[in-house]
Each structure stands twice: as structure tokens, then as C-alpha cells.
C-alpha positions as a printed NumPy array, in Angstrom:
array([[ -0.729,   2.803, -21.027],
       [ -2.934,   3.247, -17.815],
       [ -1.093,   5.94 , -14.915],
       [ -0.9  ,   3.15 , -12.536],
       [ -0.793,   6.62 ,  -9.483],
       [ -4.137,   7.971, -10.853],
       [ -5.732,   4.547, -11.208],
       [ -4.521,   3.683,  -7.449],
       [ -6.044,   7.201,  -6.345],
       [ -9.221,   7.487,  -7.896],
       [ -9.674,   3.497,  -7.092],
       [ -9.688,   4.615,  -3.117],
       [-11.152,   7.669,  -3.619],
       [-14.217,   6.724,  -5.819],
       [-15.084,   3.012,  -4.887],
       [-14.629,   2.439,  -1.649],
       [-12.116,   0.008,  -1.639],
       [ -9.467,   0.437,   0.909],
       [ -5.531,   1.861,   0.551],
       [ -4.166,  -1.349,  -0.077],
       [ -6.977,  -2.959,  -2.018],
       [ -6.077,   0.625,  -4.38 ],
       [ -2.516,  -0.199,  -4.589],
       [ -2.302,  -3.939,  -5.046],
       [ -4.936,  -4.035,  -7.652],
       [ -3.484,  -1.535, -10.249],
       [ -0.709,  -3.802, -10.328],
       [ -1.541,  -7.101,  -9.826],
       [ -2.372,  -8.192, -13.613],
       [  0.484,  -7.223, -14.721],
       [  2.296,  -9.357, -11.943],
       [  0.443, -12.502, -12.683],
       [ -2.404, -12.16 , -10.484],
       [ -6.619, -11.579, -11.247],
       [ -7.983,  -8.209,  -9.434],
       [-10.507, -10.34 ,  -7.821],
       [ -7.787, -12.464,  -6.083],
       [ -6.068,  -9.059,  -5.206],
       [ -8.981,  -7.589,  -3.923],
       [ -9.591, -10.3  ,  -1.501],
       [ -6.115, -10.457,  -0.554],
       [ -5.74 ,  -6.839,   0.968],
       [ -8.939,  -6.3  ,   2.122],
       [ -7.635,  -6.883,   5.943],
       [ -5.001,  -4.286,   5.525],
       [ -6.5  ,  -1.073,   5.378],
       [ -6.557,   1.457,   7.812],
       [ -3.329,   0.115,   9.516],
       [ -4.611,  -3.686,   9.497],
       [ -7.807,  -4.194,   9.846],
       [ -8.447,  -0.584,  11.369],
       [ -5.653,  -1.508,  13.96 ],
       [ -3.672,   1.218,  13.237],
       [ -0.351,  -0.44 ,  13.022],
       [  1.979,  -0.562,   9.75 ],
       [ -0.349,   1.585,   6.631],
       [ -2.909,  -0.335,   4.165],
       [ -0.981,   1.756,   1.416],
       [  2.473,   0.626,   2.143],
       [  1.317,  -3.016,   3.047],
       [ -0.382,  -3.424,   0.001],
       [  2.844,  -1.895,  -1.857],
       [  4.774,  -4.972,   0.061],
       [  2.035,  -7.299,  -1.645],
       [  3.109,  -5.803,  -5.092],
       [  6.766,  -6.512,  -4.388],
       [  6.158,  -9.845,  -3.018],
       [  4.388, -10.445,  -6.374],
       [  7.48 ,  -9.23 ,  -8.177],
       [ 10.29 , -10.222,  -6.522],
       [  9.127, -12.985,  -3.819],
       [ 10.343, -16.627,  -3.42 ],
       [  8.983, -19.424,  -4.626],
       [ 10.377, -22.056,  -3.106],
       [ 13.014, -22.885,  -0.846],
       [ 15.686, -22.569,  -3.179],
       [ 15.308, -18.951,  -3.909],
       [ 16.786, -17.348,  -1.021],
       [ 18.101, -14.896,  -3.11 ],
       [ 14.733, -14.031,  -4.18 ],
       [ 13.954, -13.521,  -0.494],
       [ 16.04 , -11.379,   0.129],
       [ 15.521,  -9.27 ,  -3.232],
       [ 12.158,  -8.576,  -1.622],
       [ 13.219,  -7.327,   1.794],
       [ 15.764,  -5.239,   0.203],
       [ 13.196,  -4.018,  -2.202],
       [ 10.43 ,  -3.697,   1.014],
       [ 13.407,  -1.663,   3.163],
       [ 13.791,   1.061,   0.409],
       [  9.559,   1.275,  -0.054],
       [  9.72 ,   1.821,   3.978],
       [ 12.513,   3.96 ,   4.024],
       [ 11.363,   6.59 ,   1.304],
       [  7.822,   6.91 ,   2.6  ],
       [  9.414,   7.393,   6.211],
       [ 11.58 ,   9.776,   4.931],
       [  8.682,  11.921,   2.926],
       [  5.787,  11.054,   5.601],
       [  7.343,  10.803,   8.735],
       [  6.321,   7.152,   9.726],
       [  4.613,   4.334,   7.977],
       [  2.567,   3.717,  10.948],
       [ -0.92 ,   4.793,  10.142],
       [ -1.913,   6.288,  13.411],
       [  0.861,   8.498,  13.187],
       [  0.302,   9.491,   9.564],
       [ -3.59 ,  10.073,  10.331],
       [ -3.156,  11.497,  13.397],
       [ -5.881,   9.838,  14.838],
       [ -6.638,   6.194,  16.055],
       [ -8.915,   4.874,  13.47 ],
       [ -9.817,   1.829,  15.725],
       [-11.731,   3.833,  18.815],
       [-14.967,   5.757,  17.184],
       [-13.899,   8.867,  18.056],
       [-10.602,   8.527,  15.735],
       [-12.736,   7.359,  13.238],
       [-15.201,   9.729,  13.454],
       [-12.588,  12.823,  13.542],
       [-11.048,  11.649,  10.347],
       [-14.039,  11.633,   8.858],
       [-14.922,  14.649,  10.384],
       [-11.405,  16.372,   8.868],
       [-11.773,  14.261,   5.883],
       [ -7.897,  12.77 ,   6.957],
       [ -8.86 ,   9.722,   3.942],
       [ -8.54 ,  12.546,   1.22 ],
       [ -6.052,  14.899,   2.669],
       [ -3.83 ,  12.201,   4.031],
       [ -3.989,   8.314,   2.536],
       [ -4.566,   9.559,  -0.753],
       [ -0.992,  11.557,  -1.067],
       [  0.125,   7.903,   0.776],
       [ -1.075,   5.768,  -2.084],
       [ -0.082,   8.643,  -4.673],
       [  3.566,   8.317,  -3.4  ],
       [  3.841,   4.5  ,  -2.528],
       [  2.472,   3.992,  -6.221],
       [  5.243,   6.067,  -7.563],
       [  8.17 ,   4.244,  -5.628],
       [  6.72 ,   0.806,  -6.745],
       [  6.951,   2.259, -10.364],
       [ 10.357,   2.658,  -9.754],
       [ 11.432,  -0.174,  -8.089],
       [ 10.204,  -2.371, -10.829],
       [ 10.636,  -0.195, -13.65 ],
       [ 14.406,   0.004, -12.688],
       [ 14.492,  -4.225, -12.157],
       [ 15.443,  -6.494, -14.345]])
């Protein structure tokens, strides 16, 4: 069995691919969908959305995963709906409580859409120090939210 938090980590770390590209992919197989389909899907949502800043790549891709695993399908499954927020405030909620904020600017520090953010997290290497513990720990509390599902 593959450590889905390595996999996710060396994924951002080694290839290139962004926080939530890392996240959604080591799970998406197993959750019915191809890593080329997942790869396209978060593309847009690293570095706070598209480099925006706003909500993390790490956590939105970990909302991807439990949209995958617990999302509605149809009109009829409000109950699965809901499942999914519930399951989306708790992912929120524990990375706020060990990070502070889910927000990426915040977490980084810097505003990765002007080039002088960018260029100061590059220049403190903020994508190792700080989005990798981010994916480490988002991986981990997706492991648990669908390990302990039915």
C-alpha cells in the first residue's frame, strides 16, 4: 500500500505540479477518477486559485477528494450534500486550527499574485517550508475522514 502523505509531498515537491494537483491525484483512482482527469481538474487551484491568493490549492484540492467521496449525484441526494460540507467544515476547521488560516496569503506570508510575493517566496523557499507541511497535513485528515466513513 502506497503512503498516500509521501506520495502527495514528493508529487509537489519533485514534479512541479501544484498543491492541489499533489493532493487530488494520490487519491483520485481510488475514488473513481483517472490522474489525467485529476490533473486537469486542479490545475487552477494552486497557489490560492490561480495564484490569487484566496482559499489554499492544498485544502481546495482536499475539497475535490471529498467531493469525489462523498458528493451528490443528483438531486435526490441531499443527504449526500450535506455529508460533504460537513466533511469540508471539519478539513477547514483542523487545518485552521493547526495553520492558522486556510487562506494562502496568510499561510505564505506573502502575496503570490504581485512579483515581488512571488519572488520572496521563492527567495525564502516558503513552497518547501510552508505548502509542503500544508499538503502533508491536509493528506492526513483526508485519510481520516474516509478511512473512518462508511
Amino acid at each position: 500500500m502506497r503512503d498516500k502523505v509521501k506520495d502527495a509531498v514528493e508529487m509537489y515537491q519533485t514534479t512541479g505540479y501544484n498543491c492541489a494537483q499533489s493532493v487530488l491525484a494520490v487519491f483520485a483512482p481510488e475514488l473513481g477518477m483517472d490522474r489525467d482527469t485529476a490533473m486537469k481538474i486542479a490545475c487552477g487551484f494552486g497557489s490560492g486559485m490561480g495564484r490569487s491568493g484566496n482559499m489554499c490549492g492544498a485544502v481546495t484540492g482536499g475539497m475535490l477528494v471529498l467531493g469525489l467521496k462523498f458528493g451528490m449525484m443528483d438531486s435526490e441526494s441531499q443527504e449526500d450534500k450535506e455529508k460533504t460540507y460537513e466533511e469540508v467544515a471539519v478539513l477547514l476547521e483542523r487545518i485552521k486550527t493547526i495553520h492558522g488560516s486556510a487562506n494562502c496569503t496568510d499561510l505564505m506570508g506573502v502575496d503570490l499574485g504581485t512579483p515581488e510575493g512571488l519572488q520572496e517566496s521563492q527567495d525564502r523557499d516558503l513552497s518547501d517550508k510552508v505548502c509542503s507541511k500544508i499538503i502533508e497535513d491536509v493528506t492526513r485528515i483526508l485519510e481520516e475522514l474516509i478511512e473512518g466513513s462508511p
